[in-house]
C-alpha positions as CSV (number, residue, x, y, z in Angstrom):
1,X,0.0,0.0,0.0
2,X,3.1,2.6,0.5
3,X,4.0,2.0,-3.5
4,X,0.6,3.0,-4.3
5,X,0.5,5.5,-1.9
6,X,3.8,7.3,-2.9
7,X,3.1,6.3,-6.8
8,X,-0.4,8.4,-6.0
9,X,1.4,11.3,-4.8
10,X,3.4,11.7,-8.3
11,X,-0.3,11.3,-10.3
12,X,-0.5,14.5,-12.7
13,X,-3.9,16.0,-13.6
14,X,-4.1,14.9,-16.6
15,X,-6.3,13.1,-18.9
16,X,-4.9,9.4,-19.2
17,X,-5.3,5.7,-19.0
18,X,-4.2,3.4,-16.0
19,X,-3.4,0.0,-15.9
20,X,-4.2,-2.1,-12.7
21,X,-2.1,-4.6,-11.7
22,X,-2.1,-7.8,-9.2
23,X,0.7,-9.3,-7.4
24,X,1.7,-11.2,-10.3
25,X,2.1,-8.3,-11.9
26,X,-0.6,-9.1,-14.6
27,X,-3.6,-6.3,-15.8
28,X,-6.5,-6.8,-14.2
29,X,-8.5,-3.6,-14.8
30,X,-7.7,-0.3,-17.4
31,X,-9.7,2.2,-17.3
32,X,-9.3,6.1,-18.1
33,X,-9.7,9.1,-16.5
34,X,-10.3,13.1,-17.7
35,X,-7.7,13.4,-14.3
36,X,-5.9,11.0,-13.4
37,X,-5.3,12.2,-10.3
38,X,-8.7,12.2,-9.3
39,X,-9.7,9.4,-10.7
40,X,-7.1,7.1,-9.0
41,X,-7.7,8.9,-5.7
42,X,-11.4,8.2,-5.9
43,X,-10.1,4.2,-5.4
44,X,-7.8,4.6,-3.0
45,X,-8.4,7.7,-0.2
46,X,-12.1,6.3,-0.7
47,X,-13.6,4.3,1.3
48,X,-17.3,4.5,0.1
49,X,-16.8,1.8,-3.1
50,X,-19.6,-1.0,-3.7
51,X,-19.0,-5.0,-3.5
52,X,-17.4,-5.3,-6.8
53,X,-15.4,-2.1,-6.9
54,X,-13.9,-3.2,-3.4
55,X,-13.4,-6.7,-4.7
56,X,-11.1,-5.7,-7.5
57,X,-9.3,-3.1,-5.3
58,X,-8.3,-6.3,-2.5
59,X,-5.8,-7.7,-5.9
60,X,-3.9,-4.5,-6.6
61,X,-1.0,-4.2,-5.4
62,X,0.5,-1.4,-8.2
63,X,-0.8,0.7,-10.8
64,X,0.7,2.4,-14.3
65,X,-0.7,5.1,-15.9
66,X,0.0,7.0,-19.4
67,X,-0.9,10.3,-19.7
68,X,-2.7,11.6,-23.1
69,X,-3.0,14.5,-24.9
70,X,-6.7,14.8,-25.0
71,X,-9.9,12.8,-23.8
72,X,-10.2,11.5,-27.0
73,X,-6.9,9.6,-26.7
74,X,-7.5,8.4,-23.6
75,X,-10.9,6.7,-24.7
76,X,-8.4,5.2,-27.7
77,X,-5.3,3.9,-25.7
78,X,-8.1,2.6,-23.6
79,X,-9.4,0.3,-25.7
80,X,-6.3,-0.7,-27.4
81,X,-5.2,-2.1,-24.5
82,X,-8.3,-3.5,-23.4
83,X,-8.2,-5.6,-26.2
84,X,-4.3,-6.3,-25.9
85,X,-4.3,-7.5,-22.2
86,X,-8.0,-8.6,-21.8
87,X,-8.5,-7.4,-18.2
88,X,-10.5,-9.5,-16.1
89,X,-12.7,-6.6,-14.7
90,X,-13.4,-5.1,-18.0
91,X,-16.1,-5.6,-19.7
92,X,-14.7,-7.8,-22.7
93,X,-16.2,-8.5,-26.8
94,X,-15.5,-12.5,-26.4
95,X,-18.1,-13.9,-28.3
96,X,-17.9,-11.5,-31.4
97,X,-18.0,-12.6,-34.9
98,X,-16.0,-11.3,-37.7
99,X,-19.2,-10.7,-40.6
100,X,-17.8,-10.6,-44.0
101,X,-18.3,-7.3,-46.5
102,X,-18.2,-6.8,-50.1
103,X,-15.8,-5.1,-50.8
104,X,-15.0,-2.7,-54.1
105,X,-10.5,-2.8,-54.3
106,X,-9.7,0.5,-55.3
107,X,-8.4,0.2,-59.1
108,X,-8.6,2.0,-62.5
109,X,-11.0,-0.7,-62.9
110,X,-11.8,-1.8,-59.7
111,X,-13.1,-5.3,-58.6
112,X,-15.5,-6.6,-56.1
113,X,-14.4,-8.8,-53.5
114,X,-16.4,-10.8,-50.1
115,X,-14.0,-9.8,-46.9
116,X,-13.9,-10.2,-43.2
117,X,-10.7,-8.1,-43.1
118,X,-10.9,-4.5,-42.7
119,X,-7.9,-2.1,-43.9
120,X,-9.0,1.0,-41.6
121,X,-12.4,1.0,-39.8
122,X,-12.5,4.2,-39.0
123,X,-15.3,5.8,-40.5
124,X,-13.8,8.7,-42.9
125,X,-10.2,7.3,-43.5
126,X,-8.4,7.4,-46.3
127,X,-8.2,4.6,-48.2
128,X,-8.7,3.6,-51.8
129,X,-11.5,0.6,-51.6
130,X,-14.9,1.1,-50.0
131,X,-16.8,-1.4,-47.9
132,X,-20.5,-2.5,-47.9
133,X,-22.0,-4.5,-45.1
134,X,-22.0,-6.5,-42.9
135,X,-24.1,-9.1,-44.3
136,X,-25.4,-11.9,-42.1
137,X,-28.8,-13.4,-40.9
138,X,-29.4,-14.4,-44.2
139,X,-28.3,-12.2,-46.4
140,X,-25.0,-14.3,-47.6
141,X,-22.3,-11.8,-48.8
142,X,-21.1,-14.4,-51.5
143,X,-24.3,-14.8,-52.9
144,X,-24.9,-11.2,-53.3
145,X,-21.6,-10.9,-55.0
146,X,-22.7,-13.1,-57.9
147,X,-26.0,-11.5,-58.3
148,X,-24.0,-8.2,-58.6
149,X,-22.0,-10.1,-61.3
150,X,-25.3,-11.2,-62.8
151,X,-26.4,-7.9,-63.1
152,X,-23.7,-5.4,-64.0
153,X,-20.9,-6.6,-66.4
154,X,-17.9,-6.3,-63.7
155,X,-14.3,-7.9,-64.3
156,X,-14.2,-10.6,-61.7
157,X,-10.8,-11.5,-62.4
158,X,-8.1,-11.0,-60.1
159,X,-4.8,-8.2,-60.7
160,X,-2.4,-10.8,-61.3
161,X,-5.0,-12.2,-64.4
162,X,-5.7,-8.9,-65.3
163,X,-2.6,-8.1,-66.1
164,X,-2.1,-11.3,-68.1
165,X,-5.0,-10.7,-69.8
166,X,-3.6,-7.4,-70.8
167,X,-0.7,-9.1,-72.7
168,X,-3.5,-10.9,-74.1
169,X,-5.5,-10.6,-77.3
170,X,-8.2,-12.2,-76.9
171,X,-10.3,-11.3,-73.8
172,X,-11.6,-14.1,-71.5
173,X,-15.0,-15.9,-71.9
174,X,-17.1,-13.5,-69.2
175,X,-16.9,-11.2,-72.1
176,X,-18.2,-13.4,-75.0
177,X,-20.9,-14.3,-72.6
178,X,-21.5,-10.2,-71.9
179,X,-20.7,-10.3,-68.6
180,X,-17.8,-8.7,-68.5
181,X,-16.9,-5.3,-70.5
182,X,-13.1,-6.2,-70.9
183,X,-10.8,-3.2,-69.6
184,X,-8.0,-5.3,-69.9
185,X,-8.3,-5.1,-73.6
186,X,-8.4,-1.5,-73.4
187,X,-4.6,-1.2,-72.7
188,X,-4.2,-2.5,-76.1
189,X,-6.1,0.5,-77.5
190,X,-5.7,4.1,-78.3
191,X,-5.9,6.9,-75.7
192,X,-9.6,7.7,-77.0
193,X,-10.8,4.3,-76.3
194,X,-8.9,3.9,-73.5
195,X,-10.7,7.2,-71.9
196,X,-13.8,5.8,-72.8
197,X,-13.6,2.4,-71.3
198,X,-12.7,3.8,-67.9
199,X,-15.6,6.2,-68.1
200,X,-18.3,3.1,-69.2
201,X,-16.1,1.3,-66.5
202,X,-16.4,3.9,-63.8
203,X,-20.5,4.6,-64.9
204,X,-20.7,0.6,-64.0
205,X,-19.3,0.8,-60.9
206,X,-21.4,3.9,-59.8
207,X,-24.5,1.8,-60.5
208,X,-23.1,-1.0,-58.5
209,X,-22.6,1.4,-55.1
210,X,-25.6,2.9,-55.7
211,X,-27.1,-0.8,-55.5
212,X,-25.6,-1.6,-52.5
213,X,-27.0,1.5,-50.8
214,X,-29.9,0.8,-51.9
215,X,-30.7,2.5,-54.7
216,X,-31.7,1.3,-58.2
217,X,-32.5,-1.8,-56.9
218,X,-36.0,-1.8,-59.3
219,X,-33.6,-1.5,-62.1
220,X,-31.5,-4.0,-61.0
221,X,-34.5,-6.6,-60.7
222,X,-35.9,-5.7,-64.8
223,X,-32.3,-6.0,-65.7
224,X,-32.3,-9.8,-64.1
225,X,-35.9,-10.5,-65.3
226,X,-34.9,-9.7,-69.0
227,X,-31.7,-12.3,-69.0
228,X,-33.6,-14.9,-67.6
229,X,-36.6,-14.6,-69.5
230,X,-33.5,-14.2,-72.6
231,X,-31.7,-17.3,-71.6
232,X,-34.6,-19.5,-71.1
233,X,-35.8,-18.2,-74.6
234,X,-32.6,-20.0,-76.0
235,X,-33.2,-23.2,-73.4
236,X,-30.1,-21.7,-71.9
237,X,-31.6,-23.4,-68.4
238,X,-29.3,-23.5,-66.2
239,X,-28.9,-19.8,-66.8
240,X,-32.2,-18.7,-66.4
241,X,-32.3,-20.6,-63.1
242,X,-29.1,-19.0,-61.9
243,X,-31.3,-15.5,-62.9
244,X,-34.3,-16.4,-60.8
245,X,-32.7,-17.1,-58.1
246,X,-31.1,-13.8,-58.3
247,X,-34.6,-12.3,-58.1
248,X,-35.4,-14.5,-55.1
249,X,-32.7,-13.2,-53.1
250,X,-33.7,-9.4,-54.4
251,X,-36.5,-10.2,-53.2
252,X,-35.3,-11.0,-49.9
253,X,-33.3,-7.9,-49.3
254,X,-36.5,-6.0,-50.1
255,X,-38.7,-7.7,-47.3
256,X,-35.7,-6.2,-44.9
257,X,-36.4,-3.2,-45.8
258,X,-38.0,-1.0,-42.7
259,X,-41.4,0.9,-43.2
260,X,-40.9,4.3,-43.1
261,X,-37.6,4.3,-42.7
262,X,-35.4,6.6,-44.9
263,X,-33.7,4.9,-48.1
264,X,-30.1,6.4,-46.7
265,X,-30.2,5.3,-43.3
266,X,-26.7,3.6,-42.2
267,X,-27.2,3.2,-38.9
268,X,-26.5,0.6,-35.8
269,X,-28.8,0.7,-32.7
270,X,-27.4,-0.6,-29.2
271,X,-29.1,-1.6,-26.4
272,X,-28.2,-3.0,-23.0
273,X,-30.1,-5.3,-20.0
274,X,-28.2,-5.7,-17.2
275,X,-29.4,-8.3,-14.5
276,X,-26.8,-9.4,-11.4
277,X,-23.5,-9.6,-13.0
278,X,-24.4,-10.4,-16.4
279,X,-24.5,-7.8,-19.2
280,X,-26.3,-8.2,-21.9
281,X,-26.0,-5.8,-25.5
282,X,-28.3,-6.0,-28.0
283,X,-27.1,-4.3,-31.6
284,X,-29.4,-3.9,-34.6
285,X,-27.6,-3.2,-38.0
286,X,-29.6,-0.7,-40.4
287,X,-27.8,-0.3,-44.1
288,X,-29.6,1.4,-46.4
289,X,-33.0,1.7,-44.6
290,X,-32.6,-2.4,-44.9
291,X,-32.5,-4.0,-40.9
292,X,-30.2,-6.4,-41.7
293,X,-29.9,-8.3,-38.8
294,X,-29.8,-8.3,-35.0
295,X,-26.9,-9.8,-32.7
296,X,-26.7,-10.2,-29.2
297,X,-23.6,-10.2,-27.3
298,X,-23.4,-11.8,-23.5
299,X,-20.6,-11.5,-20.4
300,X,-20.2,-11.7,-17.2
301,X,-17.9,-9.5,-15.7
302,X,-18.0,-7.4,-12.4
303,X,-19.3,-3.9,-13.8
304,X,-16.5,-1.4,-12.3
305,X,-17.6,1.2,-14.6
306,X,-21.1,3.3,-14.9
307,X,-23.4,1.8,-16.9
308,X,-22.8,4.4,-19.9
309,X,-18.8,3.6,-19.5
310,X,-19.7,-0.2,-20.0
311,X,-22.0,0.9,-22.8
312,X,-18.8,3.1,-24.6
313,X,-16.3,0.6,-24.0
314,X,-18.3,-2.0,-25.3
315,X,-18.9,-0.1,-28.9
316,X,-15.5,0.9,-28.8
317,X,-14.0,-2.8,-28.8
318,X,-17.1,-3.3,-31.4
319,X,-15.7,-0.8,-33.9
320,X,-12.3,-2.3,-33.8
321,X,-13.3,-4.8,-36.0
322,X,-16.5,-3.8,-37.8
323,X,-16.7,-0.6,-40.3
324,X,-18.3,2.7,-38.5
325,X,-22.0,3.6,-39.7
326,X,-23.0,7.4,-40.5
327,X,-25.1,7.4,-36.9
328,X,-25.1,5.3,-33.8
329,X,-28.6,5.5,-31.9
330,X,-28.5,4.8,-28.5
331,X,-30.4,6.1,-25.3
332,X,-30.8,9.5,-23.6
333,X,-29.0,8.6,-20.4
334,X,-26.4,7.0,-21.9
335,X,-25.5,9.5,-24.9
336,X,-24.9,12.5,-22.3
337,X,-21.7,10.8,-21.6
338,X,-20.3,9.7,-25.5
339,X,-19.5,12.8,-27.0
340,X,-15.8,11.8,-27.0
341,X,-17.0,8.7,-28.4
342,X,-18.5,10.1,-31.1
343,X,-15.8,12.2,-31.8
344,X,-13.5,9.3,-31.9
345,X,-15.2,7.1,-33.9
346,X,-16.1,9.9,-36.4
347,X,-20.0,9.6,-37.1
348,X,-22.8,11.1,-35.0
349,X,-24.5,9.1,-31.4
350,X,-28.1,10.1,-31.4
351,X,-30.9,9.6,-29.1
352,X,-34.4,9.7,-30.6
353,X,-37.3,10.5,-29.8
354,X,-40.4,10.3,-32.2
355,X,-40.2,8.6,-35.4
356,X,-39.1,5.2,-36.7
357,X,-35.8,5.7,-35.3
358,X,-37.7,5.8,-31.8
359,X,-39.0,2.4,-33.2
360,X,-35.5,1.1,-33.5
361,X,-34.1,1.9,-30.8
362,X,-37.5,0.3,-28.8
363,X,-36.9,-2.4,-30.5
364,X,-33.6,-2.9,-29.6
365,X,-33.9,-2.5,-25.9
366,X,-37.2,-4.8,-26.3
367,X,-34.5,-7.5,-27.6
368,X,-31.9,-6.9,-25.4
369,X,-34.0,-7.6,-22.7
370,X,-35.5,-10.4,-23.9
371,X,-32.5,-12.1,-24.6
372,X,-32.0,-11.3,-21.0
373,X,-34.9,-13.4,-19.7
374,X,-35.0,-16.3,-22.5
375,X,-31.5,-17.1,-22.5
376,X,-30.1,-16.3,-18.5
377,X,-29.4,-19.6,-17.9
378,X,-28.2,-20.5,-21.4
379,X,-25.7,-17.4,-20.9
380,X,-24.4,-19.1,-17.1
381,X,-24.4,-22.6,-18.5
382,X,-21.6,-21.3,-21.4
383,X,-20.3,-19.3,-18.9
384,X,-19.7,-22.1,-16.6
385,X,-18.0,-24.0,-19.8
386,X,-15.2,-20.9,-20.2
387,X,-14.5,-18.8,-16.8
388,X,-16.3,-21.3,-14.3
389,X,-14.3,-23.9,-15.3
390,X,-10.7,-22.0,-15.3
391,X,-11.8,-21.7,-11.8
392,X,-12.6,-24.8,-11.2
393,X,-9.3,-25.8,-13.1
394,X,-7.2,-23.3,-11.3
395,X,-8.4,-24.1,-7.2
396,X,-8.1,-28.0,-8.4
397,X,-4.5,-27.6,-9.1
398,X,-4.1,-25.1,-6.1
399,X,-3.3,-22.1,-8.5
400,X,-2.9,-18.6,-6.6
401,X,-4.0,-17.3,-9.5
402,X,-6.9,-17.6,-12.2
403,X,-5.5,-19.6,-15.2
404,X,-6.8,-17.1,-17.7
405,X,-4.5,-18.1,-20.5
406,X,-3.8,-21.7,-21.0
407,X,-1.7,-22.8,-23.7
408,X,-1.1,-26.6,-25.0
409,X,1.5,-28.5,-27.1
410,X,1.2,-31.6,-29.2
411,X,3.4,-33.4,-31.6
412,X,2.5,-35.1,-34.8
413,X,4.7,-36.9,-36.8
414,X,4.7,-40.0,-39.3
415,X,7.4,-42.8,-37.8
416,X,9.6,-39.6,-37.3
417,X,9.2,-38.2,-40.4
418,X,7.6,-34.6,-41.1
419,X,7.8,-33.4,-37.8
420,X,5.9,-30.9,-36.2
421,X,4.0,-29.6,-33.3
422,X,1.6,-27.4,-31.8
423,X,0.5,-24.7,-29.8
424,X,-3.1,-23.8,-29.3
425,X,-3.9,-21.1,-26.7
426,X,-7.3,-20.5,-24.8
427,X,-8.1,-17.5,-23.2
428,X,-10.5,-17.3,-20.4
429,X,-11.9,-20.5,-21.6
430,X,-12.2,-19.5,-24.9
431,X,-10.1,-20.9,-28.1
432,X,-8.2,-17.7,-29.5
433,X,-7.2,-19.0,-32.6
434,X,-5.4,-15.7,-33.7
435,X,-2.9,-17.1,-31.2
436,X,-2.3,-20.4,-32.5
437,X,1.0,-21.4,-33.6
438,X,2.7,-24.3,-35.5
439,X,6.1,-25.4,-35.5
440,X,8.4,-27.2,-37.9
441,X,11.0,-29.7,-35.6
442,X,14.5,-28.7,-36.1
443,X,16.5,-31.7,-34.5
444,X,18.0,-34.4,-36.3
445,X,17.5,-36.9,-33.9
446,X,14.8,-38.8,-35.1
447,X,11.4,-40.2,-33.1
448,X,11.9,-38.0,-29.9
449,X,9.1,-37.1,-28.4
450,X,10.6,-35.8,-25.8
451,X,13.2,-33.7,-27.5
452,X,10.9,-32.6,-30.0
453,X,8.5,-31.0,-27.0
454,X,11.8,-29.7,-25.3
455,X,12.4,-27.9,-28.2
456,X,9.1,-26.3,-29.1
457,X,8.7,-25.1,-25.6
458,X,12.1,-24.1,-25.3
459,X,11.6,-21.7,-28.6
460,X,8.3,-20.7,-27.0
461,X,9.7,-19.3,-23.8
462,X,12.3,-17.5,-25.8
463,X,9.8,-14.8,-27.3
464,X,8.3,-14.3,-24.0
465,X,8.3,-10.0,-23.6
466,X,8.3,-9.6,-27.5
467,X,5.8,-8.0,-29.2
468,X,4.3,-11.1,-30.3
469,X,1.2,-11.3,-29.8
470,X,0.9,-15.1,-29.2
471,X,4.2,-15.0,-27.5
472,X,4.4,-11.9,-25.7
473,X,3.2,-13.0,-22.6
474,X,3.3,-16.2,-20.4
475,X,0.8,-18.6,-19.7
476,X,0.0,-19.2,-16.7
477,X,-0.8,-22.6,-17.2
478,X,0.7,-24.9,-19.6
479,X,-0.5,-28.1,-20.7
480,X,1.5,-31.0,-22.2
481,X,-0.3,-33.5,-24.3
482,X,0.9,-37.0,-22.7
483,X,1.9,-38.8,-19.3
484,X,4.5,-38.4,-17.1
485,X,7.2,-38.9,-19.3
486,X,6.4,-35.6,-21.4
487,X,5.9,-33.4,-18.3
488,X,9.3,-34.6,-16.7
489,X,10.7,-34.0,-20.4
490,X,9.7,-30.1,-19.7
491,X,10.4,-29.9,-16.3
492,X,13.8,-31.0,-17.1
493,X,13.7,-28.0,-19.6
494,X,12.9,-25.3,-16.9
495,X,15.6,-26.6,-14.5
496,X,18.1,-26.2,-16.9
497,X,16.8,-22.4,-18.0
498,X,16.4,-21.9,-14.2
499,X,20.0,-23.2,-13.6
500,X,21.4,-21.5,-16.2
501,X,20.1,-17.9,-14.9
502,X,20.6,-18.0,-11.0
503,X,24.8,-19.4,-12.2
504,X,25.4,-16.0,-14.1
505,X,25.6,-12.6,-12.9
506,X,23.2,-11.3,-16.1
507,X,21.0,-13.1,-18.2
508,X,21.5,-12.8,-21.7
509,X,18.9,-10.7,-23.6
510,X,18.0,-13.4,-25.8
511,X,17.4,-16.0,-22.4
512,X,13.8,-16.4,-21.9
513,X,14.0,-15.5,-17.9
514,X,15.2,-12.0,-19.4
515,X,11.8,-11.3,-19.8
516,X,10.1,-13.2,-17.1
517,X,12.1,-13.8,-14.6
518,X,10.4,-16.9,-12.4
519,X,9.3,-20.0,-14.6
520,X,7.9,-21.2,-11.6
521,X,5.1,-18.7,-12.2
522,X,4.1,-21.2,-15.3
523,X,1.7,-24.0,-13.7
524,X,2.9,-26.8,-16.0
525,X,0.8,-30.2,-16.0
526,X,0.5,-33.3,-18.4
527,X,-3.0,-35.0,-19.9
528,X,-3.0,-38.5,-21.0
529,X,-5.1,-39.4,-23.1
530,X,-6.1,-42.8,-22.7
531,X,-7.8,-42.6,-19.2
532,X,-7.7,-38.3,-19.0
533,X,-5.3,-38.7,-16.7
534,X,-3.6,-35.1,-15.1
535,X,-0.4,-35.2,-14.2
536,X,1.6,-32.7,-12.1
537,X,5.3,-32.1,-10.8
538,X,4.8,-32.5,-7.5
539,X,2.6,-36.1,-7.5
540,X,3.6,-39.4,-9.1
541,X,0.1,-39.9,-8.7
542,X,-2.4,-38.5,-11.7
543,X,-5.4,-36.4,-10.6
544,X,-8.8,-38.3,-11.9
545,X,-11.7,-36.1,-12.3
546,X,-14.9,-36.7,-13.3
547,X,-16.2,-36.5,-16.7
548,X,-19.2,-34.3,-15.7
549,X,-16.3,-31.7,-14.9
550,X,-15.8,-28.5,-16.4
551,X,-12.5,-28.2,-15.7
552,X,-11.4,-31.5,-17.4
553,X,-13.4,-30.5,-20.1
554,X,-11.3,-27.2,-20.9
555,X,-8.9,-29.3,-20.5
556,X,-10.0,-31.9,-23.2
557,X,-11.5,-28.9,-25.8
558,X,-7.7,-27.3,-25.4
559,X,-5.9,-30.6,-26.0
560,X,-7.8,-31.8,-29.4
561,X,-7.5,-28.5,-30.5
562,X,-3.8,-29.1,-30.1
563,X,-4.6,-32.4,-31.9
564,X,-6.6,-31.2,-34.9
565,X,-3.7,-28.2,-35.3
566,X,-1.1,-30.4,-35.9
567,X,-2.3,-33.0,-37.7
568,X,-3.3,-30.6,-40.1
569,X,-0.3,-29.3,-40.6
570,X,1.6,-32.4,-40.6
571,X,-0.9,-33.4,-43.6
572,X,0.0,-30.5,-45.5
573,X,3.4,-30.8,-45.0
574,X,3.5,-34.6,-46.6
575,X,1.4,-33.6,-49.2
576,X,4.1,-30.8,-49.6
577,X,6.6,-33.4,-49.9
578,X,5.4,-35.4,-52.9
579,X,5.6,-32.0,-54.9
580,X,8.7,-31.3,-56.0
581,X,10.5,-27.7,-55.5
582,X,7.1,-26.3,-53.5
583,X,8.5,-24.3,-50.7
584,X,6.6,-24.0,-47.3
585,X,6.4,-20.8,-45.5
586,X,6.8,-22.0,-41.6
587,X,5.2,-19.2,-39.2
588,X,7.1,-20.1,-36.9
């Protein structure tokens, strides 16, 4: 308490972030302040805090702080590091889905494309391809893509043909079959018809953005009912099937569209229900005056913050990973406090009143709230699956602290030939698969199992405190598919890096204790497969658990993840094998 204390005393008052921190030194809370000062003396000269707040505040032992220029780059840094370090205490996006977009790639003739990758997704930014979307609920991004194609003569090709097909005189059979202009050919024309082409090109992909606003979507429909009625006139059938099923799913994007509702809306609506410790968000998506679908998004983390500073951190982390609409609607009592936030994310935060957008936003609270009631115990019983169970996990093998990031090795091999392994990391329960990593085996000493393990691990503790983001940072428990010949393998391994560091006066930069000083922080154990049996260092005998467990079943879901990841890429590195000079890119 005098570190904090004294730390406290040097606070500026300034607008920042801080950071948190238990007694293993790992984030367990960020939040940001407009003074810091303030802010982090409100938590510790108070003593008025309710159950939660004070819960937190009993596992903090030190704090950081950066300081920021503004507000706004406070609420930024914020969540940046929210999502870098995944704080217990904050409220956290787990069970987000990436929804893919259609995307136009910024060309001379530019090409459409279905994506779940975002370039910049800040609304406004400079970039030279434009996104439309997200599509999901039934409206399939993939298929609308080829009824875009069916409809508008678009090069579908990608730059790599195209610029073959430049060198080409002949264009390629899309355009025979009209659906397809050829720009590529134009290169091999004069500067009049080369002007000309990029104009009918450019008036073609006007029509296709004003489409997918929502515009010109009656003129889109007669355009498909002509070809059909065309191609079945030549018992082209196949065709004209391919064209009514074109209309059919025009057809379904126009029952989306909202009465009332303006033609230009691009808007998304969010919600909240809160009841105990779980909170519950409810966003409705709105392109083009089209409600193209409705997501809920559950957690259950001890709410810290206000209501309103759940609500912005939650859009925040949202944003990171979805494109920015032209408005976000939300509530009266929580817009009062978001006007960073909305200059931030770039678009306006509304709160309405009368009017269909009243009706939206109604509509989303209705749905957030009934998601609430209907699915409560639905939400505890997956909950019990992911954070319940690294508690379970963590008091069964005597843990001081929550096992929040558990990462698992496996090796695959065919009698010692193609050898790999590898690493699959869960995070509060949950598989992040951005995380997962393969490796290729290096030794020369044939079927080791043990030294191929000692090996991967070894190269995995060596990147601990990089910037790697599946690297970075420690597990705090690591799991080792097999008995207890594997785990003595690896305990083996951190004697010796242990040895090695206390026997010199400095550790060499590139020595994985450089970064993180006790291994003995790492909770290391062993599951055999055969009877599920745990092993740890300090027991010859195995710990048995029941199959009805959670914990054992994180621990199961974790190892045949480890399984499935590198088997896979032991398959495609045989199959890499029988081609000759085809060269492998290893990630690792």
């Amino acid at each position: 308490m005098q570190k904090i204390q004294e730390k406290l005393a040097l606070a500026p008052h300034k607008p920042g972030v801080y950071l948190m921190r238990d007694i293993h030194n790992h984030i367990i809370y960020v939040g940001k302040a407009k003074d810091l000062k303030n802010r982090l003396s409100s938590y510790f000269k108070s003593s008025s805090h309710d159950q939660k707040v004070t819960a937190m505040l009993q596992h903090v032992t030190i704090f950081d702080y950066f300081i920021t220029r503004t507000e706004n780059d406070a609420l930024a840094l914020e969540s940046n590091l929210i999502k870098k370090h995944q704080p217990h205490y904050n409220i956290l996006l787990k069970d987000s889905k990436t929804f893919p977009y259609i995307k136009i790639v910024g060309d001379d003739f530019p090409y459409l494309e279905v994506t779940r990758k975002i370039e910049n997704v800040k609304k406004n930014a400079v970039t030279k391809s434009q996104y439309f979307g997200p599509y999901f609920n039934g409206i399939w991004a993939r298929e609308l893509l080829n009824t875009l194609c069916d409809i508008f003569p678009l090069r579908t090709c990608s730059k790599p043909e195209f610029t073959k097909s430049q060198k080409s005189k002949t264009p390629c059979l899309n355009y025979q079959m009209k659906r397809c202009i050829a720009p590529c050919q134009s290169q091999n024309q004069d500067q009049k018809n080369l002007i000309n082409c990029k104009i009918a090109y450019a008036k073609i992909i006007a029509d296709v953005r004003a489409f997918l606003r929502g515009e010109s979507t009656s003129n889109a429909a007669k355009i498909l009912t002509e070809k059909m009625e065309n191609a079945a006139s030549l018992e082209q059938f196949e065709t004209a099937i391919r064209y009514r099923d074109g209309l059919a799913f025009l057809d379904k994007l126009k029952e989306r569209t909202i009465a009332d509702t303006a033609k230009d809306l691009n808007a998304d609506i969010f919600a909240y229900a809160i009841k105990g410790d779980i909170f519950v968000t409810s966003v409705l998506t709105v392109r083009a005056g089209k409600l193209i679908g409705i997501q809920n998004f559950s957690t259950k983390n001890p709410e810290i913050e206000s209501e309103p500073e759940m609500l912005g951190s939650f859009v925040l982390q949202y944003y990171q990973q979805n494109i920015v609409p032209d408005e976000i609607i939300m509530s009266q009592s929580n817009i009062d406090d978001h006007k960073e936030l909305s200059e931030l994310l770039g678009c306006k935060i509304t709160s309405p009143k009368i009017a269909y957008k009243k009706k939206l936003l109604d509509m989303a609270i209705q749905n957030a709230q009934e998601y609430m009631d209907t699915s409560i115990e639905q939400i505890k019983h997956k909950q019990d699956f992911t954070t319940g169970a690294c508690e379970e996990l963590g008091k069964i093998l005597g843990m001081t602290k929550l096992p929040k990031k558990i990462e698992c090795f496996d090796i695959s091999h065919t009698a010692g030939e193609e050898q790999v392994a590898s690493m699959t990391v869960f995070i509060d329960g949950i598989a992040a698969r951005k995380l997962y990593r393969r490796f290729k085996i290096k030794h020369e000493q044939g079927n080791n199992d043990y030294l191929s393990l000692q090996e991967v691990v070894r190269r995995r503790l060596a990147r601990i405190g990089t910037s790697d983001p599946s690297f970075g940072t420690a597990p705090d428990l690591m799991v080792i598919d097999g008995g207890k010949g594997q785990l003595s393998a690896i305990l083996d391994l951190f004697n010796e890096l242990e040895n090695n560091a206390t026997t010199k006066d400095e550790i060499p930069q590139d020595h994985p204790l450089a970064s993180y000083q006790q291994l003995s922080d790492i909770t290391l154990i062993s599951l055999a497969e055969e009877n599920e049996e745990i092993f740890t260092p300090h027991s010859n005998t195995p710990i048995i658990l029941s199959k009805r467990s959670y914990a054992l079943r994180l621990l199961q879901r974790i190892r045949d993840e480890a399984h499935r990841f590198a088997i896979t890429y032991h398959r495609k590195l045989r199959g890499n094998a029988k081609i000759p000079n085809r060269k492998f890119n290893d990630n690792s």
